[in-house]
C-alpha positions as CSV (number, residue, x, y, z in Angstrom):
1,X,-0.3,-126.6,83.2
2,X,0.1,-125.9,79.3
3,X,2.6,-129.5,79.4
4,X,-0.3,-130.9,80.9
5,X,-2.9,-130.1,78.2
6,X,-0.6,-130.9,75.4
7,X,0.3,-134.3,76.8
8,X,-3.4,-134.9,77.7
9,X,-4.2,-134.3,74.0
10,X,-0.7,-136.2,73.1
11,X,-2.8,-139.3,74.7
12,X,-5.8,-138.5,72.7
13,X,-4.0,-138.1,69.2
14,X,-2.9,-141.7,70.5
15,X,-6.1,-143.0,71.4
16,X,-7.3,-141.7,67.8
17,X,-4.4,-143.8,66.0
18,X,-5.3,-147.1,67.9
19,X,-8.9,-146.6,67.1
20,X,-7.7,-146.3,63.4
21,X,-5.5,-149.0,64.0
22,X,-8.6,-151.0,65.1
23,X,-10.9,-149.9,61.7
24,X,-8.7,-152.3,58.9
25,X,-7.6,-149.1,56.9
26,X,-4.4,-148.7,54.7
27,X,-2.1,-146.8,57.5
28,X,-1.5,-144.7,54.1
29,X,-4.8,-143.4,54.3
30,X,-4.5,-142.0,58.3
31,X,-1.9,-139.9,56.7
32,X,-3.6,-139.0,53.4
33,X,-6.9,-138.2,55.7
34,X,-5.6,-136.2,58.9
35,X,-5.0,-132.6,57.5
36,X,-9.1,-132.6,55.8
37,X,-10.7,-131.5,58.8
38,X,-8.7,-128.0,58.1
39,X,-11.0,-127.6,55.1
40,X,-13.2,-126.0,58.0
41,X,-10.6,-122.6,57.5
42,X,-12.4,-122.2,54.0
43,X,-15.0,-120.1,56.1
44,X,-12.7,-117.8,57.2
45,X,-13.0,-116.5,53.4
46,X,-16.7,-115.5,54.8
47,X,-15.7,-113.3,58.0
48,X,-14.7,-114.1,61.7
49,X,-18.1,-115.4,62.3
50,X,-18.5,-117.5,59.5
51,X,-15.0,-119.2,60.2
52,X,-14.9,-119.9,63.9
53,X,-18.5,-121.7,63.2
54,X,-17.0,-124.2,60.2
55,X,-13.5,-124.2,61.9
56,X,-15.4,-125.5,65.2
57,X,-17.3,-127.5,63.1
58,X,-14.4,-129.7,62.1
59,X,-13.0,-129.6,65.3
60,X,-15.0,-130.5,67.9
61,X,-14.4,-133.5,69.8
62,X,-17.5,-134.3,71.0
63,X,-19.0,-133.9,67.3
64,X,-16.2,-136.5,66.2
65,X,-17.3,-139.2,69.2
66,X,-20.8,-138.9,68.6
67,X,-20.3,-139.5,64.4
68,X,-17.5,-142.3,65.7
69,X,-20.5,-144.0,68.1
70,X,-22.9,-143.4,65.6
71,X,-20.7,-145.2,62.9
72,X,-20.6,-148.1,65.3
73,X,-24.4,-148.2,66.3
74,X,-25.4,-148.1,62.5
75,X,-22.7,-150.5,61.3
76,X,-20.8,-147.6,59.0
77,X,-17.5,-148.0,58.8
78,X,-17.4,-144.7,56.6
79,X,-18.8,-143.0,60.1
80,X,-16.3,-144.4,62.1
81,X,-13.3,-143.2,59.8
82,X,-14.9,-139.5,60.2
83,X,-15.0,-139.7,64.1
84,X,-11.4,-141.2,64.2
85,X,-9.9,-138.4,61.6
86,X,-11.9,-135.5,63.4
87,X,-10.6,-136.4,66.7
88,X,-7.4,-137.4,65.8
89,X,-7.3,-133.9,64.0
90,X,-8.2,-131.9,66.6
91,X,-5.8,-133.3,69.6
92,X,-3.2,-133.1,66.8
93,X,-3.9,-129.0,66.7
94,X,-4.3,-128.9,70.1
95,X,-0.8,-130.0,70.8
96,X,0.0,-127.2,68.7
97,X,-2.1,-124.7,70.6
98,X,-4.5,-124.4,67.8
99,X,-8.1,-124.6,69.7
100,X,-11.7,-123.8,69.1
101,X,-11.9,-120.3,67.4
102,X,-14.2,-117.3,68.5
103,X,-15.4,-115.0,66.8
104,X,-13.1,-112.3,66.5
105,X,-10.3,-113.7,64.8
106,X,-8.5,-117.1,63.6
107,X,-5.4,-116.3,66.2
108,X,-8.3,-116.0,69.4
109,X,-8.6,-119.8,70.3
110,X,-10.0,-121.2,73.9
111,X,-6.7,-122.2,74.5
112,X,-5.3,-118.5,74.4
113,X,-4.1,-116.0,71.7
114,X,-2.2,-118.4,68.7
115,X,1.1,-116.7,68.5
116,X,1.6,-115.2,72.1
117,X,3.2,-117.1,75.0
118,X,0.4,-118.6,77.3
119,X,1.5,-119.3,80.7
């Protein structure tokens, strides 16, 4: 099940490259823009709490398609780019078994315990 979910989220990462691909960008600036939603770990500084709530923040999919939509409904490009570099973001972790945090640590993730070996 685990190759599932990380090629299900491969897919996705894929998805958020064409959607890029589809926005006129430099490629340059995918690259320069994809590791920004990890600014969301700053919170951790503030307690578990405090940095599984800006962590999730940054890395919720359905936040990044609704800004995406949004972008396209209000004619924002700038929107658009957000969606596309949240959700590209988050399948990226995802792959990498780096999910939405809860509360009692940065290593407790919906997708299991970062570190152990999840069936």
């Amino acid at each position: 099940m685990n190759a599932i979910l990380k090629l299900e989220e491969l897919f996705m990462f894929i998805l958020g490259i064409y959607l890029f691909s589809l926005l006129g960008y430099q490629w340059w600036l995918f690259l320069l823009l994809i590791l920004i939603p990890d600014i969301g770990m700053i919170g951790y500084l503030f307690g578990n709490r405090i940095g599984a709530f800006t962590y999730n923040l940054f890395h919720h999919k359905g936040l990044a398609v609704a800004i995406y939509f949004m972008g396209i409904y209000l004619s924002v490009p700038l929107l658009q780019l957000t969606g596309v570099i949240l959700f590209a973001h988050a399948s990226l972790d995802r792959i990498f078994g780096y999910g939405l945090k809860y509360d009692n640590g940065f290593k407790f993730t919906h997708l299991g315990e970062i570190g152990k070996k999840n069936g």
